[in-house]
VMD Tcl script that draws the C-alpha trace (Angstrom):
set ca {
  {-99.45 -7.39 1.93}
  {-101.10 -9.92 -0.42}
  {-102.03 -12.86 0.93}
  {-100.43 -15.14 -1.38}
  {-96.76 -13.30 -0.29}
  {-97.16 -15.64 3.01}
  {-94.91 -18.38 3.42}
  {-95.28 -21.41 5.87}
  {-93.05 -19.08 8.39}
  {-94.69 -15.39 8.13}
  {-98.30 -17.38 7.97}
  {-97.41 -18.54 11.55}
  {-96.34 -15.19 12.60}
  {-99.48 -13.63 11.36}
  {-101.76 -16.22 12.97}
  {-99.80 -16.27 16.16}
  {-100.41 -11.91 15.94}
  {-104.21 -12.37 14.58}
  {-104.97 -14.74 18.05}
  {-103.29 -11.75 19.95}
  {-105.63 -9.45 18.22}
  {-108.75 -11.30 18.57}
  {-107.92 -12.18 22.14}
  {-107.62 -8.73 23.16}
  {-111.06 -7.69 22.07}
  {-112.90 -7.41 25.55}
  {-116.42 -8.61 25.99}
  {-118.76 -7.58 29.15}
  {-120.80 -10.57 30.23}
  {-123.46 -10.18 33.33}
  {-122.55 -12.89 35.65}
  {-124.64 -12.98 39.32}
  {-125.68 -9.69 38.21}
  {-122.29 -8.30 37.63}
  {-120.65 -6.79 34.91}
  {-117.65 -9.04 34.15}
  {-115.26 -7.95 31.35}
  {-114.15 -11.19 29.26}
  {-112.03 -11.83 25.86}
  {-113.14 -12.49 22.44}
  {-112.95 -16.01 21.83}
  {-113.41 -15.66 17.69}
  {-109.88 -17.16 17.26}
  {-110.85 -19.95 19.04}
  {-114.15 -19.75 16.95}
  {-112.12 -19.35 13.80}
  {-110.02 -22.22 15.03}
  {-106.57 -20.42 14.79}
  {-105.35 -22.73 17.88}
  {-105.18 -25.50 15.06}
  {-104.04 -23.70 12.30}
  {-101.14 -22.66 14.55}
  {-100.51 -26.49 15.60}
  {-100.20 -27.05 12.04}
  {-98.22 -24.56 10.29}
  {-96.07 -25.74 13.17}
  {-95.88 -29.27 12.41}
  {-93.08 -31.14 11.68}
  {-95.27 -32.44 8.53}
  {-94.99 -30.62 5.24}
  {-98.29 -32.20 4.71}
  {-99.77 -30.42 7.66}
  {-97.95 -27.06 7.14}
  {-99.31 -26.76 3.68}
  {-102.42 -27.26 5.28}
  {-102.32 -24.79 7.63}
  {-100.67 -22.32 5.15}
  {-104.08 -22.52 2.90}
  {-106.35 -22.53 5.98}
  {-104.73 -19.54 7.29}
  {-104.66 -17.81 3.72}
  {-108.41 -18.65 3.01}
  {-108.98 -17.16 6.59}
  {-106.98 -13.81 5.71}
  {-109.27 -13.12 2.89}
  {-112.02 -12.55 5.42}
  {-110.63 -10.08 7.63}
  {-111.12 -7.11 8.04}
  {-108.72 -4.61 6.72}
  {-108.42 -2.95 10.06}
  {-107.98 -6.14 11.60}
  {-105.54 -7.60 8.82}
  {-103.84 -3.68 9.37}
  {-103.32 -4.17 13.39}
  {-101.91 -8.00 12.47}
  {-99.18 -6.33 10.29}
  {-98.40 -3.80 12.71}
  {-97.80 -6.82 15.51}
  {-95.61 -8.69 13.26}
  {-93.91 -5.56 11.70}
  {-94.96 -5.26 8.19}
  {-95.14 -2.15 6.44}
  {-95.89 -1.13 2.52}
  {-92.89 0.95 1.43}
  {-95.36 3.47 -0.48}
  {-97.91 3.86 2.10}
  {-94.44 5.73 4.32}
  {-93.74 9.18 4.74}
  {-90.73 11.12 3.00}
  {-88.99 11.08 6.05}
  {-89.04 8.03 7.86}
  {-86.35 5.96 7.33}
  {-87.76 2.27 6.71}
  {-89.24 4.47 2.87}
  {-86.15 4.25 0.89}
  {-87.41 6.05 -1.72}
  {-85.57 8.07 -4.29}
  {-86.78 11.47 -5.37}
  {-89.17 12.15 -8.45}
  {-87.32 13.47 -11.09}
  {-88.75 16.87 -12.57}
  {-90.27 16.81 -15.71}
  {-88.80 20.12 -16.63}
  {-85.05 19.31 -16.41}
}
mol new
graphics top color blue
foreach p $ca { graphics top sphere $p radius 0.5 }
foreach p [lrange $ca 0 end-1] q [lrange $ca 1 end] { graphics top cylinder $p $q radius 0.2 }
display resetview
């Protein structure tokens, strides 16, 4: 998926995914000289709470906003991490499929012989 295929409505499913993501990234911290097991806090860091709020606003002002904050934010993920988004929100690349799963729909090669 390109980035610039997002529209106001799949950007907020992506971000709301990509806070999922990051959130369930686990982090050991010592504290009183235990090991305590916390979770990432980069969306808050990357301050996806806000670009949520505003690709949710009632503002097309503040949508398109959010729609080029969360784009210009896309561009810096990681392709594993942009990869595991996709797979939350259900996105797939037809080519990347395998012959026989359905979701493919592709139509045979034709030989070059016939």
């Amino acid at each position: 998926m390109v980035y610039e295929e997002f529209s106001t409505e799949t950007a907020l499913d992506a971000a709301g995914a990509l806070h999922k993501v990051l959130a369930a990234r686990m982090h050991r911290r010592k504290v009183m000289g235990q090991d305590v097991w916390v979770p990432g806090q980069l969306g808050e860091a990357l301050h996806l709470p806000r670009i949520i709020r505003r690709l949710q606003s009632k503002q097309q002002k503040q949508r398109d906003q959010g729609l080029d904050e969360f784009q210009e934010l896309w561009l810096t993920l990681s392709p594993a991490t942009r990869n595991n988004v996709l797979e939350r929100i259900g996105w797939y690349n037809p080519k990347e499929l395998d012959w026989e799963d359905k979701r493919s729909n592709r139509k045979p090669v034709p030989d070059a012989d016939a």
